[in-house]
VODREN-592860 format. One record per residue (C-alpha): residue in three letters; chain; x, y, z. Coordinates in steps of 0.001 Angstrom, whole numbers, padded with zeros to 6 digits. Each point is the difference from the previous one (the first is absolute). Layout:
   r c      c1      c2      c3
 ALA A       X       Y       Z
...
This chain:
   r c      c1      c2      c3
 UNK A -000134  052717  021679
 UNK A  003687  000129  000040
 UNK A  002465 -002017 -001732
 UNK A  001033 -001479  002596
 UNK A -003141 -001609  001449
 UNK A  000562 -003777  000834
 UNK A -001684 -002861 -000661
 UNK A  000412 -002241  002914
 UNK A -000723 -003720 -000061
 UNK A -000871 -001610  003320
 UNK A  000133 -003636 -000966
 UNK A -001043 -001763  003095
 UNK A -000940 -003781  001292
 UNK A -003816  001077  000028
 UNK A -000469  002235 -003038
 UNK A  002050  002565 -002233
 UNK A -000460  003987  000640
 UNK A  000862  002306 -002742
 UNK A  000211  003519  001053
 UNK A  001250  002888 -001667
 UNK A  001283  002664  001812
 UNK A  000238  003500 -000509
 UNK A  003354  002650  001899
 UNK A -002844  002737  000356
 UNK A -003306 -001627 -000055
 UNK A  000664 -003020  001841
 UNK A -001785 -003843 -001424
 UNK A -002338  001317 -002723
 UNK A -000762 -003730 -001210
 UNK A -000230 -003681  001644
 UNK A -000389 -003461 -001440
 UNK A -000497 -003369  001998
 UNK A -000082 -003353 -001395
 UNK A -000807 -002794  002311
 UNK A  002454 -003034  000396
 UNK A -001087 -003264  001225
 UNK A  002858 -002278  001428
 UNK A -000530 -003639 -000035
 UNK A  000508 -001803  003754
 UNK A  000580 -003237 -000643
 UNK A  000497 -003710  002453
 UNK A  003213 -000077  001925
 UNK A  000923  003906  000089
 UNK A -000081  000646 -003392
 UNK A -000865  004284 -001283
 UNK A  000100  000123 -003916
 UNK A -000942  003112 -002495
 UNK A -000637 -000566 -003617
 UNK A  003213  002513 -001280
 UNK A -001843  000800 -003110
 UNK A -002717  001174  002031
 UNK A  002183  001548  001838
 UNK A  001806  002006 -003118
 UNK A -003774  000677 -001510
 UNK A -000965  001945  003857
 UNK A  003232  001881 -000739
 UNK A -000628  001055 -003871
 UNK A -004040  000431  000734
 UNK A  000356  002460  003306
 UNK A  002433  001836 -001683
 UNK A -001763  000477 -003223
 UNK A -003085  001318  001777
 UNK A  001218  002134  002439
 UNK A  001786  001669 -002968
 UNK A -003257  000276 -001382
 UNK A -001510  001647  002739
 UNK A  002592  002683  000549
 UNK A  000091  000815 -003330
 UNK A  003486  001035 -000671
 UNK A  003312 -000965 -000244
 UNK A  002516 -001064  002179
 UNK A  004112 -000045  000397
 UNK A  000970 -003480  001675
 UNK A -001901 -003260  000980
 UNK A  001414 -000884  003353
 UNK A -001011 -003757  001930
 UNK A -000138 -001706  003828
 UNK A -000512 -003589 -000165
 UNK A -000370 -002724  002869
 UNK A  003222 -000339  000717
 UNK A  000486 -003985  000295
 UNK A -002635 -001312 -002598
 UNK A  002488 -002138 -002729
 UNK A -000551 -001740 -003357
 UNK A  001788 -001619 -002415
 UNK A -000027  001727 -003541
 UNK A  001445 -000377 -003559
 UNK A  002425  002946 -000663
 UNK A  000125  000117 -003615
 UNK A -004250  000022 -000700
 UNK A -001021  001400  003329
 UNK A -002041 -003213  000615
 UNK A -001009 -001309  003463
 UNK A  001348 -003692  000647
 UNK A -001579 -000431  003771
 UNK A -002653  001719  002070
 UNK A  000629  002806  001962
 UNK A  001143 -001614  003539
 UNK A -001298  003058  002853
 UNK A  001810  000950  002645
 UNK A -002585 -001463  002401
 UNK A  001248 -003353 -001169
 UNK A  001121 -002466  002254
 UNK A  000860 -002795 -002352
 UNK A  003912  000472 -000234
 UNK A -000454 -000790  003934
 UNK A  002306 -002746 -000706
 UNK A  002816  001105 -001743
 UNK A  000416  002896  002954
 UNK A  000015 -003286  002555
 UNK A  002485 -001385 -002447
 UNK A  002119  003155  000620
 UNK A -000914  000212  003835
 UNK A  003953 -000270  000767
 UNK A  000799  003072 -001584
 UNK A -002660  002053  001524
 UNK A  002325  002420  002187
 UNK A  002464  000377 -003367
 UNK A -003140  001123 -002196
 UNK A -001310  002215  002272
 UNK A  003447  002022  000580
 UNK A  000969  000047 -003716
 UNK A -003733  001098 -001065
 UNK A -001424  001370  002957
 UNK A -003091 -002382 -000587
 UNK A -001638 -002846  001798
 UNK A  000147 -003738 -001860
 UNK A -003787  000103 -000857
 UNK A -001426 -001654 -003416
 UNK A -001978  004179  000489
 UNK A  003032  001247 -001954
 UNK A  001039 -000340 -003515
 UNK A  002945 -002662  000045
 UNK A -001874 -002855  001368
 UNK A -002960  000106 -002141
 UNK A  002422  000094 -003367
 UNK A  001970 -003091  001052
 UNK A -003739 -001750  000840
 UNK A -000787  001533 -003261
 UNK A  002917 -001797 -001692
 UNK A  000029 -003039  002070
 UNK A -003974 -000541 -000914
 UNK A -001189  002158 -002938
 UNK A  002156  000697 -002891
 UNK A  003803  000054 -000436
 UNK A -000371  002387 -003349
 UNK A  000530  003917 -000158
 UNK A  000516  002057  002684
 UNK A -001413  000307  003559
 UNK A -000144  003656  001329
 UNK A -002608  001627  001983
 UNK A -003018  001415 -001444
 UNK A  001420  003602 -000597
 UNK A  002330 -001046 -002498
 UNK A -002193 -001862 -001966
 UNK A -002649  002790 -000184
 UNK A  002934  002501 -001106
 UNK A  001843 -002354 -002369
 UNK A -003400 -000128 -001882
 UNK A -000866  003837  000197
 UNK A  003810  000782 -000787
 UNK A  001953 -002681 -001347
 UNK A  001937  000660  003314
 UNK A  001697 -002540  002738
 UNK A  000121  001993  003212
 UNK A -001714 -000705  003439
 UNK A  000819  003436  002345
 UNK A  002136 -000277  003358
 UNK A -002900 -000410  002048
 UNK A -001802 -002958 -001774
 UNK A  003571 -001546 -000146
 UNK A  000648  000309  004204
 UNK A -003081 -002330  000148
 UNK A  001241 -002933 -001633
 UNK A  002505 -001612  002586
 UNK A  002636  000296 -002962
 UNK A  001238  003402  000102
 UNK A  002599  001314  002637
 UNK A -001633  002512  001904
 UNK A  003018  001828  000390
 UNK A  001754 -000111 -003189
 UNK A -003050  000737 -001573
 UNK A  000594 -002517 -002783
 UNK A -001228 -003772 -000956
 UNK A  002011 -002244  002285
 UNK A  001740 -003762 -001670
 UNK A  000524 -001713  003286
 UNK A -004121  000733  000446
 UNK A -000741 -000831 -003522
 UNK A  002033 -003355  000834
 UNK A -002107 -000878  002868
 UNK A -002811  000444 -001534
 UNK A  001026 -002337 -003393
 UNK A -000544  003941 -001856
 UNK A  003810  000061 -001140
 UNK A -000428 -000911 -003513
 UNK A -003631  002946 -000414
 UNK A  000166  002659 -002020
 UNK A -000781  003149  002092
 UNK A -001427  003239 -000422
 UNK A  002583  003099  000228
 UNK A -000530  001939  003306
 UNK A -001256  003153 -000125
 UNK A -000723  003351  002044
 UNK A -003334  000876  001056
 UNK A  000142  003268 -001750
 UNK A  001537 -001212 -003192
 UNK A -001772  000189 -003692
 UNK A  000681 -003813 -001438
 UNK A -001833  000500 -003355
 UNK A -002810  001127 -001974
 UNK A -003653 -001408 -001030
 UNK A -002741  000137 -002314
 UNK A -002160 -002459  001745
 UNK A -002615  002964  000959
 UNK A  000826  001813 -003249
 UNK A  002334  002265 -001099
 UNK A  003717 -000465  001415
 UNK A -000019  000338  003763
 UNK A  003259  000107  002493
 UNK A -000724 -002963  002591
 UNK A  002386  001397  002872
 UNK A -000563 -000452  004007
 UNK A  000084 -003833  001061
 UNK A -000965 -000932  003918
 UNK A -001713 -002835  001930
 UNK A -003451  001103  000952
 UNK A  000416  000553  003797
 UNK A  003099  001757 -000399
 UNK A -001692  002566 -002513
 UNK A -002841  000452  002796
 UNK A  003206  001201  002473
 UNK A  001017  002121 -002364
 UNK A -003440  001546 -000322
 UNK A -000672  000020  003415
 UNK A  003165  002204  000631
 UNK A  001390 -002091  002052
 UNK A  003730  001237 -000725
 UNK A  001465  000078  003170
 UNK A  001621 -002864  001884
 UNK A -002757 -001496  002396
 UNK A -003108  001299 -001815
 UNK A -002282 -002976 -001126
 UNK A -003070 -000919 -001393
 UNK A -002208 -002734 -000702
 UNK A -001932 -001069 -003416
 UNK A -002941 -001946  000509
 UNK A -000762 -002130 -003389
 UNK A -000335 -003223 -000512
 UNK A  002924 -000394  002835
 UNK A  000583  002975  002329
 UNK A  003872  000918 -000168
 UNK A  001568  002225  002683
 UNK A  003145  002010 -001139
 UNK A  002414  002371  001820
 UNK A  002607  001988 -001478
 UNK A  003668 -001304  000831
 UNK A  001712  002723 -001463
 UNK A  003479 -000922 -001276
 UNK A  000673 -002788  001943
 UNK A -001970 -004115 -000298
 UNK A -000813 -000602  003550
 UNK A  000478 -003884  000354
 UNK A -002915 -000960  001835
 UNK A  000396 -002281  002999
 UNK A -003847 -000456  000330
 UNK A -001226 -001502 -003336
 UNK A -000589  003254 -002184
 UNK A  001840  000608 -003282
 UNK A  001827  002865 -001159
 UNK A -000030  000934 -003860
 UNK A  000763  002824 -002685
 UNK A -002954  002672  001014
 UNK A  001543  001911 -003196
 UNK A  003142  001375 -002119
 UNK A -000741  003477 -001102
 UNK A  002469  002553 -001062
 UNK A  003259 -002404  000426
 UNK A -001158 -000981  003656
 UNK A -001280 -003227  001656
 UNK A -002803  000092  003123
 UNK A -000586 -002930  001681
 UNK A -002879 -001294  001682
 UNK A -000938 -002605  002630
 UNK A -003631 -001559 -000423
 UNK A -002511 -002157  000951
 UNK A -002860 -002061 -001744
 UNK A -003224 -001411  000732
 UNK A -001112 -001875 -002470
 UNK A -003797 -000156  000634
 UNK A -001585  003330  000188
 UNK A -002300  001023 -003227
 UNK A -000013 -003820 -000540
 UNK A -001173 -001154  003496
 UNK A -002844  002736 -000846
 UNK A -000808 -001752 -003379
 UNK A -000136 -003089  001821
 UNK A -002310  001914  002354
 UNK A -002231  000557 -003239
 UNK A -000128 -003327 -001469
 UNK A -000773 -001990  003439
 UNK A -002577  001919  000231
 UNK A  000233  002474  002852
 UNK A -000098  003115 -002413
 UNK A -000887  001202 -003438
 UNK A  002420  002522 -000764
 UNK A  003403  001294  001950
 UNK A -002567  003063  000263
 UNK A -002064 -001930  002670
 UNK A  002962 -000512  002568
 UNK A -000775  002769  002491
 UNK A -004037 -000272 -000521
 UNK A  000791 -003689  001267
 UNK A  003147  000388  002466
 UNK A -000832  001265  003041
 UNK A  002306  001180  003003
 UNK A -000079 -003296  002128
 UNK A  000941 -003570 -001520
 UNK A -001912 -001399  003226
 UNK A  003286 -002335  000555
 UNK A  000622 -000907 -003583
 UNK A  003727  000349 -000956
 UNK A  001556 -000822 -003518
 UNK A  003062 -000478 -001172
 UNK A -000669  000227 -003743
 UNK A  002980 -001761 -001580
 UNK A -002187 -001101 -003096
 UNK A  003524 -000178 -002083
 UNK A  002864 -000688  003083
 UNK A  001174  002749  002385
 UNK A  002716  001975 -001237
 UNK A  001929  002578  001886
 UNK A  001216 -000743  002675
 UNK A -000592 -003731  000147
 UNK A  000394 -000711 -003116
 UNK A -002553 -003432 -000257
 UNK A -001296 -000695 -003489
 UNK A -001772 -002937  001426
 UNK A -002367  002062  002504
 UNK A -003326 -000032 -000401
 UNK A -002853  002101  001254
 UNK A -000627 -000657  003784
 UNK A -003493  000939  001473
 UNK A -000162  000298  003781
 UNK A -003496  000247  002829
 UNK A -002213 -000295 -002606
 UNK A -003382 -001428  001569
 UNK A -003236 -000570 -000798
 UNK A -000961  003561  000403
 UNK A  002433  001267 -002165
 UNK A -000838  001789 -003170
 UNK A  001004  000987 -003662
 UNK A  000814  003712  001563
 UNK A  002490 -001380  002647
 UNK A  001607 -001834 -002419
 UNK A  000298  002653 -002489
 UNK A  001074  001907  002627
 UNK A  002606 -002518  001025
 UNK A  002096 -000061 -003235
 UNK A -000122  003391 -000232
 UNK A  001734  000189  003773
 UNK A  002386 -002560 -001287
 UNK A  001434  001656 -002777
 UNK A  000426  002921  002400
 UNK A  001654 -001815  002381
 UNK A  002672 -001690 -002519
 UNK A  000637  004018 -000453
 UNK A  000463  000757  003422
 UNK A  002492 -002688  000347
 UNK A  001831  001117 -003521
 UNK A  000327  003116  001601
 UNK A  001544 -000819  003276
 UNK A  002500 -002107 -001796
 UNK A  000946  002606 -002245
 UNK A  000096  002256  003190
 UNK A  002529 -002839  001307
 UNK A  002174 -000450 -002996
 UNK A  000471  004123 -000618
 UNK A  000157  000872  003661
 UNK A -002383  002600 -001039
 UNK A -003647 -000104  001174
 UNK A -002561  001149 -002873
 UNK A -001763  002785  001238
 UNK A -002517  000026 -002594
 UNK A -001004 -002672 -002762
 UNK A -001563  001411 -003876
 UNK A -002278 -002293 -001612
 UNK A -001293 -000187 -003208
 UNK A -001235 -002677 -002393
 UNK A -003971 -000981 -000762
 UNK A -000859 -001613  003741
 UNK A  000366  003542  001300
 UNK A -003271  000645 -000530
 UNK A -000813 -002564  003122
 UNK A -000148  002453  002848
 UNK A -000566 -003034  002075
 UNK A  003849 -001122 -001438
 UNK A  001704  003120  000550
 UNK A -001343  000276  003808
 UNK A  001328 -003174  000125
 UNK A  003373  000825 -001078
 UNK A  000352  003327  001900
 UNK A -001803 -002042  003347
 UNK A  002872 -003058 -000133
 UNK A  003056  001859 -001483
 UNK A -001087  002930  003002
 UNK A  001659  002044 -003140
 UNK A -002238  003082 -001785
 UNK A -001062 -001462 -003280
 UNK A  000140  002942 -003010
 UNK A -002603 -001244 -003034
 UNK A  001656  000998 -003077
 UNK A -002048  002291 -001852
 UNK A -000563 -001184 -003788
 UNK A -000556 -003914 -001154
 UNK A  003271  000525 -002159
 UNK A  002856 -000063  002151
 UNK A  001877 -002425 -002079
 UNK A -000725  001192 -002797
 UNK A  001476  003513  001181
 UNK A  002962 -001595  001046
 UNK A  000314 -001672 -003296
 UNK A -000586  003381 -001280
 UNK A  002182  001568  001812
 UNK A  002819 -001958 -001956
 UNK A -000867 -000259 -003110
 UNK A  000299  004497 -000155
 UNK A  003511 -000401  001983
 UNK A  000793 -002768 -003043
 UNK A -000669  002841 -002961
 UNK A  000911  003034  002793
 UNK A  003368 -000815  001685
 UNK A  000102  003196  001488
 UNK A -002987 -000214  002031
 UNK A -000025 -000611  003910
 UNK A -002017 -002193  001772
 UNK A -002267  003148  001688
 UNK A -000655  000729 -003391
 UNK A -000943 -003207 -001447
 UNK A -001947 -001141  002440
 UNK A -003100  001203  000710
 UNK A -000672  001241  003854
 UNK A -003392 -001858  001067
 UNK A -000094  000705  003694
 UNK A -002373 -003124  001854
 UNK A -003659  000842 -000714
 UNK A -000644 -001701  003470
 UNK A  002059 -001134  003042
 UNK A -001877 -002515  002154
 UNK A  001314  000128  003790
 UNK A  000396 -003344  002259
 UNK A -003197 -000689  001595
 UNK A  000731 -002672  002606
 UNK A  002348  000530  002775
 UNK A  003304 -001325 -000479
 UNK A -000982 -002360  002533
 UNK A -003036 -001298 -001913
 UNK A  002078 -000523 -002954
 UNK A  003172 -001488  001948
 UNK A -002698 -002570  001023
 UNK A -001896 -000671 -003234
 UNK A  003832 -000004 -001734
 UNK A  000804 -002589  002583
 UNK A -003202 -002465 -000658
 UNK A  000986  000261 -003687
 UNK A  003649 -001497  000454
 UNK A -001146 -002350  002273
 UNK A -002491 -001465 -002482
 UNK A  002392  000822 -002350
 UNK A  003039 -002026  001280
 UNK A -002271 -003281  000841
 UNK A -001794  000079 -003577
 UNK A  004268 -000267 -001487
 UNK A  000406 -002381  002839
 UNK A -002907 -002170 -000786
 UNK A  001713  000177 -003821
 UNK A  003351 -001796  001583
 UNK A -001938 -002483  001661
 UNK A  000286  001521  003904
């Protein structure tokens, strides 16, 4: 192995991946710890932070066991918009970790409803409690006025390190940084009662912030990035008006902005993809939140026994049965944290394989719309869509996608991709001088589904779904 192998630490809503990766031989070990969020009355998503550091410290220790050797930085993705509140001087959690899929701070965005249009230009973000800002002011308002309230990356660094840092990209999530300046905002931090918190110093995505010994002997921790935006990075998706899509526990579409934050007119957000060699990329995205977690729910109702058993169940015909499986709010581009799953033409002869097949055709068609409104706000039509992320192993899924989006759908070829991104960063941290060809590794789609419907089969299914769509948020107002 070379010195300059990586040890990349995926630490995700679902579980923690460790992987340590290899310039010439590629991932020569893997860790995964599972992570079990707590979904509590009233919209409440909580992690156990401690459990959160231990996935971190115990994937990491074992996949360095497994390679065997050595290696030259530690580099991290985290969730993005998962916060806490912590003590600074003993490292000590003072609240639970609040996930992004929250929808408690609900209020205090209603509260700020007036300044929706102001928010959105200075940060290029929607007023949602799914980013950072809300959730610490709930946080503060509810939980604990003590220590410091950051998101879960600088938490997990400031105990490997000693370090207070979150990177650009975690930072253009929070609804407190200007998008364009690049740098925490104080008429944002005012709105949001954050004036008087001390925050974490800004920092590239290919910057080294400090050193640790928490797998063993002193290690350069280097290469900081939200999750999805490491999987864009991985996917090679460098050019303005590429895009993929992660599916995880939510399934998050991304395309490449370039240089330039496209200010959505539809309901997506634009963020820091990265900042690598001196240089900002932007992105424009969209979430779903329901996607690995509609297929848990899936599993514990009943329908199936493992995610495994999705395509032996699903089968190519829903006989009617349409889903709209908003099991934690729609997102993108409507932007409803009180939605709730809608069922439609379910009958007495309907079946656990329709339904199975149902959610999976819902989750496909929240992509399909994600990608026509990206198509909208970049005046650039996708002409093809990479995936990656655990649920592409449902073929069923992926026809799904490439059926409703009418777009060819390229399967990403290893289970890693963030974890290559993540990689990817932490070797341009401790090798400047490297490009992004070179620190990236080139993992051309091991599959590309094709559309199998006619566009006019989907243009009609698509149509059903916002029908049933629109009168399930109706039904919500009271119409």
């Amino acid at each position: 192995m070379t010195a300059d192998a990586v040890l990349a630490i995926d630490q995700g809503t679902s579980a923690t991946k460790a992987v340590v990766v290899s310039p010439v031989d590629g991932v020569i070990a893997s860790e995964e710890i599972a992570l079990h969020p707590q979904y509590l009355a009233g919209g409440g998503v909580e992690q156990d932070p401690l459990a959160l550091l231990e996935s971190v410290l115990d994937a990491g220790r074992r996949a360095l066991a497994r390679a065997g050797s050595r290696v030259g930085v530690v580099a991290i993705a985290n969730q993005g918009e998962t916060v806490l509140a912590w003590d600074p001087d003993s490292g000590r959690p003072l609240s639970p970790a609040i996930v992004w899929q929250d929808r408690r701070a609900s209020g205090v965005c209603a509260e700020l409803d007036a300044h929706r249009e102001m928010v959105a230009a200075m940060t290029g973000l929607v007023l949602d409690p799914y980013f950072s800002a809300p959730k610490m002011t709930w946080l503060r308002r509810n939980l604990t006025s003590e220590g410091v309230v950051t998101t879960t990356d600088s938490w997990l660094i400031h105990r490997l390190t000693g370090e207070f840092v979150t990177d650009v990209s975690t930072a253009s999530r929070s609804l407190v940084m200007n998008i364009d300046r690049v740098e925490w905002d104080e008429r944002l931090l005012e709105l949001f009662a954050l004036s008087d918190e001390r925050l974490p110093r800004i920092v590239a995505s290919d910057e080294c912030v400090g050193t640790t010994t928490a797998f063993g002997e002193a290690i350069t921790v280097g290469g900081l990035i939200v999750d999805q935006q490491a999987a864009l990075l991985a996917q090679r998706c460098w050019a303005s008006g590429e895009a993929k899509c992660t599916f995880g526990t939510g399934a998050f579409l991304l395309a490449n902005t370039g240089p330039r934050v496209v200010r959505s007119v539809a309901g997506l957000t634009s963020s820091v993809a990265w900042r690598i060699h001196g240089s900002t990329v932007y992105c424009i995205d969209g979430q779903i939140y329901a996607a690995g977690s509609a297929v848990r729910w899936l599993i514990e109702m009943g329908f199936i026994s493992h995610a495994r058993d999705l395509d032996a169940l699903a089968t190519d015909d829903a006989a009617g049965v349409v889903c709209v499986p908003a099991l934690a709010g729609l997102a993108a581009p409507w932007w409803r944290p009180d939605a709730t799953a809608t069922f439609a033409g379910v009958t007495l002869a309907t079946r656990p394989a329709h339904i199975v097949t149902a959610v999976l055709q819902g989750i496909a068609a929240q992509v399909a719309e994600l990608a026509d409104v990206i198509a909208q706000d970049t005046g650039q039509r996708l002409r093809s869509l990479r995936v990656d992320g655990g649920l592409i192993q449902s073929r069923v899924l992926m026809q799904g996608v490439a059926d409703l989006t009418q777009l060819p759908i390229g399967l990403y070829p290893s289970a890693h991709a963030t974890a290559l991104g993540t990689a990817a960063l932490g070797r341009l941290s401790i090798q400047p001088g490297l490009t992004l060809e070179q620190a990236v590794p080139d993992q051309n789609p091991r599959t590309t589904l094709e559309p199998r419907w006619s566009p006019e089969k989907a243009r009609e299914f698509r149509e059903r779904w916002r029908r049933i769509t629109a009168s399930a948020l109706s039904q919500k107002d009271g119409g």
